[in-house]
C-alpha positions in Angstrom: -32.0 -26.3 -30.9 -33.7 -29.8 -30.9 -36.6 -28.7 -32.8 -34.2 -26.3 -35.3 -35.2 -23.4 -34.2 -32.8 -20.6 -34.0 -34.7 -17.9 -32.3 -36.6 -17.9 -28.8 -35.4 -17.9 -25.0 -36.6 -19.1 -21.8 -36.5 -17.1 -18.7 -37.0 -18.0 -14.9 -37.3 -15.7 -11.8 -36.7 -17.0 -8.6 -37.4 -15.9 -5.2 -33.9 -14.7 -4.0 -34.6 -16.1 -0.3 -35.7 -19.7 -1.0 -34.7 -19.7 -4.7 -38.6 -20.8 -5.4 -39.9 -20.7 -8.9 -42.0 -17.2 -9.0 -42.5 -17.0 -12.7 -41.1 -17.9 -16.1 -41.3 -16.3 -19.6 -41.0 -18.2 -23.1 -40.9 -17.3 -26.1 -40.4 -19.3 -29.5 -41.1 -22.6 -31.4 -42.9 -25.1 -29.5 -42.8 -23.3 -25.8 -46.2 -24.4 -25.5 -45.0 -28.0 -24.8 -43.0 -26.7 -22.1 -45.6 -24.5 -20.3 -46.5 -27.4 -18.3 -43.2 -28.4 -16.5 -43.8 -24.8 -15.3 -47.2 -25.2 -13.9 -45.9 -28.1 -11.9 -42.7 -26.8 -10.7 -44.9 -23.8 -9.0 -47.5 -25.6 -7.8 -45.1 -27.7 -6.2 -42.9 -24.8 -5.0 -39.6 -25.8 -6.8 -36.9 -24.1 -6.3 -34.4 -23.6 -8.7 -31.4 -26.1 -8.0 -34.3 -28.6 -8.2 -35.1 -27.7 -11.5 -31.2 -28.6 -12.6 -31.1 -31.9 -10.7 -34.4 -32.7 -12.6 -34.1 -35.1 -15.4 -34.1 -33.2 -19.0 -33.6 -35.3 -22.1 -30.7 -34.0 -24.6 -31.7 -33.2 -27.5 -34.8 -31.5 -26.3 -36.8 -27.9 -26.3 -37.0 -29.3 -22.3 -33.0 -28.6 -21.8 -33.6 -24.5 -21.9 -35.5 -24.4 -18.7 -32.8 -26.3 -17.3 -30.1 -23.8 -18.7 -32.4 -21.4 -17.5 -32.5 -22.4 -14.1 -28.8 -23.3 -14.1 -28.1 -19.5 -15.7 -29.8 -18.3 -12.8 -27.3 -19.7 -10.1 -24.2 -19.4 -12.4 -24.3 -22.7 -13.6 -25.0 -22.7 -16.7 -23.0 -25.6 -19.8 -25.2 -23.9 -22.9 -26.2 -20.9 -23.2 
């Protein structure tokens, strides 16, 4: 990972109707940077192919709710 952590996961439920962000779970180094980018993307009611289109620096702890959101519509590059 960016940060060298080896162990930790990110995971995002969508509502399957209009693939809005209902929740996410994290767990590992550093999630609590990445708590906010949540917060936003459900107050704004995002849905989950605009989570992939969003911007996500490489290398960061950012790119695994990306890879979340991409796993979630079977678009996943890194998993």
């Amino acid at each position: 990972s960016a940060a060298g952590a080896k162990d930790g996961f990110v995971k995002l439920i969508f509502d399957a109707k209009y693939g809005e962000l209902l929740g996410a779970h994290m767990i590992g180094a550093n999630v609590t940077e990445m708590i906010a980018e949540i917060v936003v993307a459900r107050k704004l009611e995002t849905t989950g192919h605009e989570m992939i289109r969003a911007v996500h620096p490489h290398p960061t702890m950012s790119e695994a709710i990306m890879e979340a959101a991409a796993d979630a519509y079977g678009e996943v590059i890194h998993l």
